[in-house]
N, C-alpha and C positions, 0 to 999 in steps of 0.2 A: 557493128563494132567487132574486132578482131580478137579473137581468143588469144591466150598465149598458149605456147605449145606446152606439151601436156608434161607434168611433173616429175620427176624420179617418185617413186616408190621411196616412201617414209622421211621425203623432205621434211615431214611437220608433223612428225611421232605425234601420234595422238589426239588428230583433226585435225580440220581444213577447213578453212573460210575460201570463199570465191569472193575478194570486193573489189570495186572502181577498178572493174576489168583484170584483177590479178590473185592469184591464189596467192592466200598468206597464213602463218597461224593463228590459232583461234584467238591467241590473246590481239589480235590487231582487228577482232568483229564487235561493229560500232555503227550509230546508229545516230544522224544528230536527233537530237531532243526536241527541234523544229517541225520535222517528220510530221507529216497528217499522219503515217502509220503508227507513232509513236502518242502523237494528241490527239488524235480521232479514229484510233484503232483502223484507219484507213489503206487498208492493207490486204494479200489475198495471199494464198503460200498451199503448197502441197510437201506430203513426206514420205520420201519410197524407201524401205526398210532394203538391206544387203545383209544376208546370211549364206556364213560357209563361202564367201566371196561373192556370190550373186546377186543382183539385185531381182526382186520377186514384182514381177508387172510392174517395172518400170514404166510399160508405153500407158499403160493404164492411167497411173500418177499423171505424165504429162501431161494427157487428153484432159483429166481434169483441170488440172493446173491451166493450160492454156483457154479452157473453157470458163474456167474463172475469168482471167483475163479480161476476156470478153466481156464478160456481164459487168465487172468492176469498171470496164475504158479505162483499164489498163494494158502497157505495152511495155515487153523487155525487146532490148537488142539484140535480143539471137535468135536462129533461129530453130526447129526442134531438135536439129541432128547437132549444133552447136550447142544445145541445153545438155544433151546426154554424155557430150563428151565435157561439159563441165561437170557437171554430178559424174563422173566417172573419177576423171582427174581429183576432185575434192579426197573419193574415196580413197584413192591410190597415192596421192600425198599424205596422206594422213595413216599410212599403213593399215586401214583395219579390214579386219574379216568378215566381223559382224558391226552393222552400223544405222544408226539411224540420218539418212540425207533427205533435208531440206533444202526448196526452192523458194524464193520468197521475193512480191515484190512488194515496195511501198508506192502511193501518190508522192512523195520526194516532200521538196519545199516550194510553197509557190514564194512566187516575188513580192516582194512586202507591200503589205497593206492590199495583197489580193484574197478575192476567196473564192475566185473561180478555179473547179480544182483541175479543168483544160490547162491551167498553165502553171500548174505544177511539172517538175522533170522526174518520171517517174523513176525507182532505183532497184536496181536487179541485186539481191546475193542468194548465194547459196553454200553450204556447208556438211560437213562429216564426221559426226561423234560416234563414240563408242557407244555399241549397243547398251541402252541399260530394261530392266525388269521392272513391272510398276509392282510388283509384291516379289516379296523374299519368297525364297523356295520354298523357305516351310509355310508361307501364306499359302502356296500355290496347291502345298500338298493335302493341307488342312483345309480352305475354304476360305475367300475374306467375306469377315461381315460389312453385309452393304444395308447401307440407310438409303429407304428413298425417301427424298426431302420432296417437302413441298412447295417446292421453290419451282416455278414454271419458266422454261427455256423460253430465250426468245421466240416472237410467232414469226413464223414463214413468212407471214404478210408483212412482217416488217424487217427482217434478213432473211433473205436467201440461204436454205438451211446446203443447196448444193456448191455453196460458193464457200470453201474453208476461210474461217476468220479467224481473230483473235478474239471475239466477245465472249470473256469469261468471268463477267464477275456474277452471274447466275449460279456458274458451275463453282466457284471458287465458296463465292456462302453455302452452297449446299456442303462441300467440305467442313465447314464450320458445324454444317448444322449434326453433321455425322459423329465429329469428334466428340462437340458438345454432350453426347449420347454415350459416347466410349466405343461406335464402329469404326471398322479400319477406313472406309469409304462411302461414297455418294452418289448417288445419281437424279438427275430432276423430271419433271411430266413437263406436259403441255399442257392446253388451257382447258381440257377435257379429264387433265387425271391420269393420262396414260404416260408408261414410262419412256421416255426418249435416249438420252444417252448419260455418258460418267463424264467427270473430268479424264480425258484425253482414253476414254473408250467404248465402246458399241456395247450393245445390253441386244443379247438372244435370248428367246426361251424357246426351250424344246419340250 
């Protein structure tokens, strides 16, 4: 499928949707409600952060993202030097400097009354928001308190932990269970006790 040529610079103040093959603004990103990705979280997606105008390992992002693919039997229509200049163009229509870009594909809609999901038409977007912070400065400066819930992330043996998803409502009660408590945030174990990750970030210790 044929890209469209690339955008002026801040056609679409303040992000950029990629869909049904054409950059639009964000108010026109939609998703039918039919979607396996929407009803069976059937879906695989990567997100390559842009600061100071850069994008930071982008090829990285892809590699994954198209690795996903793979493992999901999923396919988009471009190919990888047409994906960058779509995540490029998102950026640049959208005027921003710092930003978070998204790749995302779903299984689509299969034909009614199927459920094999080979005959689904899978659907490619991608998009360009404004960077945001998961804690206020002054979190940042002071510490956020973190609750580890005990709420056990899905196992490996049953999703593929290298394959980005949507599966959150593990991540989303353990938020509950944080607030429930009065901490700012959460993060879950696995089925040994050990900590794994937060809602939408990685857990080091040093």
């Amino acid at each position: 499928m044929p890209i469209p040529a690339t955008p002026p610079m801040n056609q679409f103040e303040g992000g950029c949707v990629f869909i049904d093959g054409a950059y639009a603004p964000l108010s026109e990103a939609k998703i039918s409600m039919f979607d396996w990705g929407f009803t069976r979280s059937d879906v695989t997606y990567d997100v390559a952060t842009v600061w100071h105008g850069s994008f930071f390992r982008l090829d990285d992002h892809m590699d994954r993202f198209f690795r996903s693919l793979q493992k999901m039997h999923l396919a988009i229509p471009y190919s990888r030097a047409e994906l960058r200049e779509i995540l490029h163009g998102c950026v640049r229509a959208g005027g921003l400097q710092d930003s978070y870009v998204a790749m995302v594909c779903t299984r689509g809609v299969p034909p009614k009354g199927a459920r094999d999901p080979r005959q689904a038409q899978n659907r490619f977007y991608a998009y360009a928001l404004p960077y945001v912070w998961i804690a206020s400065r002054e979190k940042q400066l002071a510490g956020i308190d973190l609750h580890v819930s005990e709420r056990v992330r899905i196992a490996p043996e049953s999703v593929d932990p290298t394959v980005k998803n949507y599966h959150w409502m593990d991540l989303v009660q353990s938020m509950f269970d944080a607030y429930d408590r009065g901490h700012d945030t959460s993060c879950v174990v696995d089925g040994e006790g050990n900590i794994t990750e937060g809602p939408g970030f990685n857990v080091f210790t040093v």
